[in-house]
N, C-alpha and C positions, 0 to 999 in steps of 0.2 A: 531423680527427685531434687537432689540437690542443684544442680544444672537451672531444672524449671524454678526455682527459687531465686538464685541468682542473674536469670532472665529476668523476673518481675520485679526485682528490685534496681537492677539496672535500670529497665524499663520507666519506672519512677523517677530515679531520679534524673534521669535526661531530661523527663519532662518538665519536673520540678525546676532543675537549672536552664533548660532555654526559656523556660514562662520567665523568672526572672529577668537571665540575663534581656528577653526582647521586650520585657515591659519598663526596662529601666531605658533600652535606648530609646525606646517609643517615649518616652515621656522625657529622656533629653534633647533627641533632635526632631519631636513632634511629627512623627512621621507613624503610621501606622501597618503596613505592613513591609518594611523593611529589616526587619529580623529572619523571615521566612525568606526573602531574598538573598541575604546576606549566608544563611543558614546552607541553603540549597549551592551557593557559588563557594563557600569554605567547603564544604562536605565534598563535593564533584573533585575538587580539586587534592583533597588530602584524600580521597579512594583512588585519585588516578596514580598520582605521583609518587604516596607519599611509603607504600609496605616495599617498592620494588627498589631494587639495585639500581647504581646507575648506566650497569652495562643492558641493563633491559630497556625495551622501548615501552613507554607507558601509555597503554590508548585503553577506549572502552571498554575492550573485550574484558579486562581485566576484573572490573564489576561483577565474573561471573566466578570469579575463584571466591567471593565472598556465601558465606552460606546464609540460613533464618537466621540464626544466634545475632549475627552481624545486624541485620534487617531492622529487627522489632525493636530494639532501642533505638535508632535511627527516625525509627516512624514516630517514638515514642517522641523523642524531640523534635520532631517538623510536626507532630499538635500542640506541646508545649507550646512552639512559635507561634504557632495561629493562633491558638489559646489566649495568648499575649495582645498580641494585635486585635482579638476580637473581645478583650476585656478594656482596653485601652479607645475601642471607638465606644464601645456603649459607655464608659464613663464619660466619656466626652458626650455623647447624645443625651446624659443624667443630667448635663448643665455643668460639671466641673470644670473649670479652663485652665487646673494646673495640669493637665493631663493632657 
């Protein structure tokens, strides 16, 4: 119980903090979905490289030592980032141009 607890509140707040953090780059460098890029090229690269030694060789397979627990915050924040991105065009479609 307590586990599924701290799943969903994780879960939140990843999502909480990448809508942030991608609605603040989206509206500094005017770009719309490059959070979700950004997000997807940081992530790949800190599951490949970043739990193993440096005597291990670090490739894909590795991806598969991570369990759900891992997963669902993870997903949580790649919708946070779209979230962002897709709040960031319809304010711009609303007519606002600091956006």
């Amino acid at each position: 119980m307590v586990e599924a607890i701290q799943i969903i509140i994780a879960t939140v707040l990843f999502f909480v903090m990448m809508f942030g953090i991608g609605f603040i780059l989206n509206m500094l460098l005017k770009t719309t979905w490059f959070p979700i890029g950004l997000f997807v090229i940081v992530l790949i690269g800190l599951a490949i490289w970043a739990p193993w030694p440096d005597a291990d060789n670090p490739t894909l397979a590795n991806f598969g030592t991570y369990t759900l627990v891992y997963y669902i915050p993870i997903t949580g924040a790649l919708i946070g980032a779209y979230v962002s991105g897709w709040a960031i065009r319809a304010l711009r479609k609303g007519g606002y141009k600091m956006f």
